[in-house]
N, C-alpha and C positions, 0 to 999 in steps of 0.2 A: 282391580284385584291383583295381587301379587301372585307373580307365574311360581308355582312349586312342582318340582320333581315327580310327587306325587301323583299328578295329572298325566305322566308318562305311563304309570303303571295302576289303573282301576281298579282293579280286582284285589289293590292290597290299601291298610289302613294303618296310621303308625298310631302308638298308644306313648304318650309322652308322660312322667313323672319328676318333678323337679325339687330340688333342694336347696335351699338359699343362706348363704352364710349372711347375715349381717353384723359386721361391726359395729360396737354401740361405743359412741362417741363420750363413754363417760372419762371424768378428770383423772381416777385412777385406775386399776385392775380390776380384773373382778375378787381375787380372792388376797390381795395383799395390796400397801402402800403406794406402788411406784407409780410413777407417771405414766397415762397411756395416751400417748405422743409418736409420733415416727420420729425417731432419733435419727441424727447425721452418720453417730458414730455406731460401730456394732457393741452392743453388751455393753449399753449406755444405761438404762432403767432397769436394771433388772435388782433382784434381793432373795436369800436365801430363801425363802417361800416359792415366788416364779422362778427360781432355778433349779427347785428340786433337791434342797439340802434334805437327809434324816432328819425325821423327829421334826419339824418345823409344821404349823398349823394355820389352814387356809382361812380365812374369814369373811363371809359372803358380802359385796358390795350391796348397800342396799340401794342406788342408782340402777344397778344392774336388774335389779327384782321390778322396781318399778316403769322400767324401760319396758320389759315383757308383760307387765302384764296392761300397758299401754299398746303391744304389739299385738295383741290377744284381741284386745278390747275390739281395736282399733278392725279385726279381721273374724269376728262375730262367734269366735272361738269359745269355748266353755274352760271358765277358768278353774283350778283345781284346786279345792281348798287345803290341799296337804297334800306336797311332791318332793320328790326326794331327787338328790345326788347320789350319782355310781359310779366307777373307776372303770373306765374300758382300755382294756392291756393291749397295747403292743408295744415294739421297740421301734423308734427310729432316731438317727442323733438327736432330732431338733427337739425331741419331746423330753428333758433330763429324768424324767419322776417312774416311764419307763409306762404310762397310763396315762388318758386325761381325762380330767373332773369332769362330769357331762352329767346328763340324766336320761334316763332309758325307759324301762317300764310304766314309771308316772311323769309324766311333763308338767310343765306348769299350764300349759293350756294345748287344747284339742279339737278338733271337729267343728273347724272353722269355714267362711265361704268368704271369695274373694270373685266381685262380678268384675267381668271383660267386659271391654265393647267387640264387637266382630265389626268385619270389612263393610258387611251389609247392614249396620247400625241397630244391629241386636243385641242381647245381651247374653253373656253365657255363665252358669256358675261354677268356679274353679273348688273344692272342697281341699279343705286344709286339714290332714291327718292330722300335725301334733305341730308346736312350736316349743323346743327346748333351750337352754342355757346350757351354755361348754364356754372352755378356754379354750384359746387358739393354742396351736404349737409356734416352735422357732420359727427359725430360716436357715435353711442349709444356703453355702457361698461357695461355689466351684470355681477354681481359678484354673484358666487355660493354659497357665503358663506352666507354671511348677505342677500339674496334676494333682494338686492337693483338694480337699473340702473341709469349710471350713464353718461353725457354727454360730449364729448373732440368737441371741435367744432373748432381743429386745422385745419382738412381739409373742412370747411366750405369757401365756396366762391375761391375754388381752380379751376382753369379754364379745362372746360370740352367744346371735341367737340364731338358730336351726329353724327356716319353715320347710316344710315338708309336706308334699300336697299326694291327694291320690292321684292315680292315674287319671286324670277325666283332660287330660291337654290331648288336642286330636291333628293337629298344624304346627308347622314354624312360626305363622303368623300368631296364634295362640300361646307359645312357649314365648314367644317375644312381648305381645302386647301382656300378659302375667306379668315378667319382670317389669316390667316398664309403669306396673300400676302398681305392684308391692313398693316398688322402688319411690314412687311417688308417697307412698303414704308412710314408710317411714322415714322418708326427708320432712313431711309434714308434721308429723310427731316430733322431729328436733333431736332422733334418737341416732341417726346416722347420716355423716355425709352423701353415704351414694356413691360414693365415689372407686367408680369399677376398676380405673388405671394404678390405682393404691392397693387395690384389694379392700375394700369399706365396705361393697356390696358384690357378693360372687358366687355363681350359680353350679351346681354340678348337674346334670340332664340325665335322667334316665331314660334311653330310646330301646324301643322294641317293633317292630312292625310281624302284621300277621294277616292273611287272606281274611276282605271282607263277611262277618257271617261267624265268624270264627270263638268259641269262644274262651277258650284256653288263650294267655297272655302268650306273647313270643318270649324269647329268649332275650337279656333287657344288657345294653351295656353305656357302660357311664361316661360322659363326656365331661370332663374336668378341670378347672384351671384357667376357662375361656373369660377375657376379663372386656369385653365390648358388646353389645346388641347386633353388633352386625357379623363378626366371627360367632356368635351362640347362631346366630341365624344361618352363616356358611356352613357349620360344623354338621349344627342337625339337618340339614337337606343331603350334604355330602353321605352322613351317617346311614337315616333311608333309602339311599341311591345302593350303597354297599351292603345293605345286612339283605335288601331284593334281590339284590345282584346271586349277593350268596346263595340264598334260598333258593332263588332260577335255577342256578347250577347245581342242585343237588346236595350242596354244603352246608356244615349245620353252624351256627351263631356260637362263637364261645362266646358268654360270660365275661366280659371286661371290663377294665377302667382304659381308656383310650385318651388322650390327649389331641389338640389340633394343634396341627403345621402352618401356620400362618404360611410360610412362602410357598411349599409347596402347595394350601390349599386343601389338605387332607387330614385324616384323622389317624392317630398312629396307637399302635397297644403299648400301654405302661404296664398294667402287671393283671395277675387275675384277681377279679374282685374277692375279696374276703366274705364268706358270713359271719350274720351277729354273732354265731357261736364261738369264732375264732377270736374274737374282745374277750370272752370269759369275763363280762361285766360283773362287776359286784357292788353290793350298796357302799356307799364312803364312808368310813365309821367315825370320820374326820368333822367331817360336817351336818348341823340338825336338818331336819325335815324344813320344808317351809312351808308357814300355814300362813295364809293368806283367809282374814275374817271378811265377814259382810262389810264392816264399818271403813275399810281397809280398801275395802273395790270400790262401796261408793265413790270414795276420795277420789282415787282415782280415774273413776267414770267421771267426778267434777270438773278433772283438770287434761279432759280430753278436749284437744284443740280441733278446731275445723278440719276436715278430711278432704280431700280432691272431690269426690264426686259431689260433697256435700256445696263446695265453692265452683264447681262446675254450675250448680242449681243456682244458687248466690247471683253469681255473676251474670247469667241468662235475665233472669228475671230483673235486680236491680239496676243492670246498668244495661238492660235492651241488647248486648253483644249475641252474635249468630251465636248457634254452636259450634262453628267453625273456630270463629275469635275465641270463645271461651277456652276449647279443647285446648290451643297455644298457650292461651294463659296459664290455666291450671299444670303443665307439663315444668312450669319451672317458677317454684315457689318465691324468691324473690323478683320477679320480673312481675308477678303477680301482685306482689304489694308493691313496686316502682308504681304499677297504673293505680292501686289503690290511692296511693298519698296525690298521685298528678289529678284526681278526679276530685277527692276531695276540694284543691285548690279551684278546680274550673270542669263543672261537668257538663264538659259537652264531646258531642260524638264522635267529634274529628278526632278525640285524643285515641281513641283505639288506634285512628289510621298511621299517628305520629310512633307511638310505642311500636307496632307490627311491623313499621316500615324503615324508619330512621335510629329509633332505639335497639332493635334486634339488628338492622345492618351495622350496628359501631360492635355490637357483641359476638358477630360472625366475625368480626377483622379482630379476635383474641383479644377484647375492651373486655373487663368484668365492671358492672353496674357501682360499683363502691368507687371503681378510676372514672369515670363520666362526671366532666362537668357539669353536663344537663342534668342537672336536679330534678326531681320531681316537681317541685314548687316552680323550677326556671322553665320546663317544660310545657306547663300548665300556662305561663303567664303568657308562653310565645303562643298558645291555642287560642289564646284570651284576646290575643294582639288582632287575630285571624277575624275572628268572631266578631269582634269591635268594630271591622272595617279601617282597621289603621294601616295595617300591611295587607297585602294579596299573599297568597298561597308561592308565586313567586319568588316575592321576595323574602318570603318565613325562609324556603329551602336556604338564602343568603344567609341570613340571620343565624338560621339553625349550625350552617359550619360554621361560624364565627365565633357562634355558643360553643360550640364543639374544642376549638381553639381556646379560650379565651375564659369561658367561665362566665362574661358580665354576661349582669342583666339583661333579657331581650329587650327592652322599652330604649334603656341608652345604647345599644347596637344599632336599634331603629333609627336613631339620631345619630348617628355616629357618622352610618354610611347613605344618611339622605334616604329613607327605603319609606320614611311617611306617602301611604297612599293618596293619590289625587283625589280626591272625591267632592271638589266644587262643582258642581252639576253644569254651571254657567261656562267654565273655565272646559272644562269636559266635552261643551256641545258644542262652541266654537272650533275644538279641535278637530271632533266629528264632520262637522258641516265642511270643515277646508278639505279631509280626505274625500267626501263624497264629490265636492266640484273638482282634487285634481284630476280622479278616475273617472270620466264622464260615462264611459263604454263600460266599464264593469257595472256600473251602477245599472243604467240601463240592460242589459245581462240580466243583472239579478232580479230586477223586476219584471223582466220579463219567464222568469221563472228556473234561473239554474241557479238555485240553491248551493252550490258548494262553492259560492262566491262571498256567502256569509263567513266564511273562515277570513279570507283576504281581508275581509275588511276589519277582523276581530284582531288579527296580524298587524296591522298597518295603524289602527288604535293603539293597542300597544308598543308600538314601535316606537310612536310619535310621544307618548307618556312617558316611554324609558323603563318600562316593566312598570309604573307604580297607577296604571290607571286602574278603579275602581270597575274590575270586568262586570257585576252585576250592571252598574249604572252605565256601560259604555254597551252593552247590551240594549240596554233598554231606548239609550239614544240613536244606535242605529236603528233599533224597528220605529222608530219615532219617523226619521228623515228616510228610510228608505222606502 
């Protein structure tokens, strides 16, 4: 179990609440033509609509509609058969219209549940207040040199969906394993990269702690901007360490939006949080309602693809993998279908140990699965090779860098560099029988009952084969002659 701050101080309880921005991965905007692309250049996509000309009129992506309410489905939420669009005001450069399009009082979907697993292999239920549809804002550009700021308003009006969950997160480990399983499921829906060092997938925390027992909420302040799992997890232990600290001393919690310090390791105050009433939302008189019919969700519901926990289950049961195997699998959705296609070609068991071990070690050293030569098919044929009794496990590792390098086939590698197994039984026991009479004293040793002399000679078998003897049958020949 992971050490938490928390266990320093008992007698208090933090109450977590989180908000998750998802960038949805569709071709254009949500409410106008452009590309939604990360551009090179600043103020590359944009168009009088996402920049906030007068008079110009927003028109709803309907990728965007069906992305949510895939994102709904997907999170057990209750969809809404008619939710509207509101304007929520403030000013900042990056935002030109002075508002953004958002929805407020009715979301497209509501009162959803999203299960965790815990440390101790339970499960916990996360409860999902609301999932709404907004545009993003700009980007402000600060230049250190000339003290200027300066505005890219390429990711303006790039479509955003809002989860928003109640208070029920009660750990670090809990706020982490949540992102870590929304984040999952909409990479599996095909609606968002995920991808937290872009800003694709980014999380705002709401922390509060309060004396166990307790049951008025604490004083809540927001953690924003943290773009990694392991700084959200720095941030909130740091954040509880400081609002107790406060508390011990007699001090009371402002209300904040606070940011993390990566170098220094701490969390710093940005500004006072706003309430809803300081947006002055109002409904958009720009844009219809959206009514979402029966016939409409079914479809939907028909084109909802397999979900994590649903290929967690899949995979245990079809293809015999622990739960341990499966949990890695499922955590990253194409590495997941790499062992799908390698099993199809050759189902057998070893292939788990090739993918976990040799395939995930080339994608630690910064290899993504699409630059690998090892195919899934070329992968499968060297397990095939294993299986067959044509190579030893020895000399696959050979083979496998060679594959690694090179791209051929395992079969003409096998030939390439002489790696066919010895497995002539006759050829095999004459070789056995010359180790046993040069060693005369080991021999007798071991039969006399020191056991860890069966290595020696398993050593010295293989020595004499050159790595290519058949270890089942040189096994079998030593208990034979000894």
């Amino acid at each position: 179990m992971a050490h938490s701050v928390l266990e320093n101080y008992p007698d208090y309880e933090v109450v977590i609440g989180i908000e998750i921005h998802v960038q949805l991965n569709t071709k254009s905007k949500i409410f106008c033509g452009c590309a939604n692309t990360v551009a090179q250049s600043p103020n590359t996509y944009i168009c009088p609509v996402c920049s906030g000309y007068p008079g110009v009129l927003p028109v709803l992506n309907s990728a965007v509609l069906k992305s949510a309410l895939l994102a709904g489905l997907a999170t057990n939420c209750t969809i809404a058969p008619v939710s509207e669009f509101a304007r929520k005001h403030y000013f900042y450069p990056d935002l030109p219209k002075n508002y953004q399009i958002t929805q407020s009082d009715v979301p497209i979907a509501s009162n959803g549940t999203v299960e965790i697993k815990l440390e101790d292999g339970t499960f916990k239920t996360i409860r999902i207040m609301r999932i709404h549809i907004e545009e993003d804002a700009g980007k402000n550009i600060h230049s250190a040199l000339s003290n200027e700021s300066f505005v890219d308003l390429n990711r303006t009006g790039t479509p955003l969906l809002e989860i928003v969950t109640q208070p029920d997160i009660a750990s670090t480990y809990e706020a982490r394993t949540y992102l870590k399983t929304v984040r999952s499921i909409v990479q599996y829906l095909k609606i968002c990269s995920g991808n937290m060092e872009e800003g694709a997938f980014r999380a705002d925390t709401n922390i509060s702690v309060r004396k166990k027992g307790a049951e008025k909420l604490g004083t809540r302040c927001e953690l924003k901007n943290i773009n990694s799992f392991k700084f959200i997890s720095d941030a909130i232990e740091y954040e509880i360490e400081r609002q107790i600290t406060q508390l011990e001393s007699g001090k009371k919690i402002i209300q904040e939006t606070r940011l993390w310090d990566t170098k220094e390791h701490k969390t710093v105050s940005m500004r006072s949080k706003e309430e809803a009433a300081d947006y002055r939302y109002m409904i958009d008189p720009d844009l219809p309602r959206i009514i979402v019919t029966e016939e409409h969700l079914l479809s939907i519901k028909n084109q909802m693809p397999e979900l994590p926990a649903e290929k967690f289950e899949r995979f245990v049961k079809e293809y015999a993998l622990t739960p341990y195997e499966a949990e890695i699998m499922i955590n990253d959705l194409l590495l997941a279908d790499y062992y799908e296609q390698a099993y199809a070609h050759k189902s057998s068991k070893l292939l788990i140990n090739w993918v976990l071990r040799d395939i995930m070690g080339l994608l630690k050293e910064n290899m993504t699965l699409d630059q690998l030569k090892v195919t899934p098919k070329k992968l499968a044929n060297l397990v095939g090779l294993i299986s067959d009794s044509v190579i030893n496990n020895r000399a696959a590792q050979e083979v496998f860098l060679a594959l690694v390098e090179t791209g051929k086939e395992p079969e003409l590698l096998v030939k390439e560099l002489g790696l066919e197994q010895m497995g002539d039984s006759q050829e095999l026991e004459k070789i056995i029988q010359e180790i046993i009479r040069a060693n005369p004293k080991q021999a007798a040793d071991y039969r006399s009952g020191k056991d860890k002399l069966w290595g020696f000679f398993v050593g010295q078998a293989m020595q004499k084969t050159k790595g290519k003897g058949n270890p089942q049958l040189i096994e079998e020949l030593l208990k034979k002659h000894l």
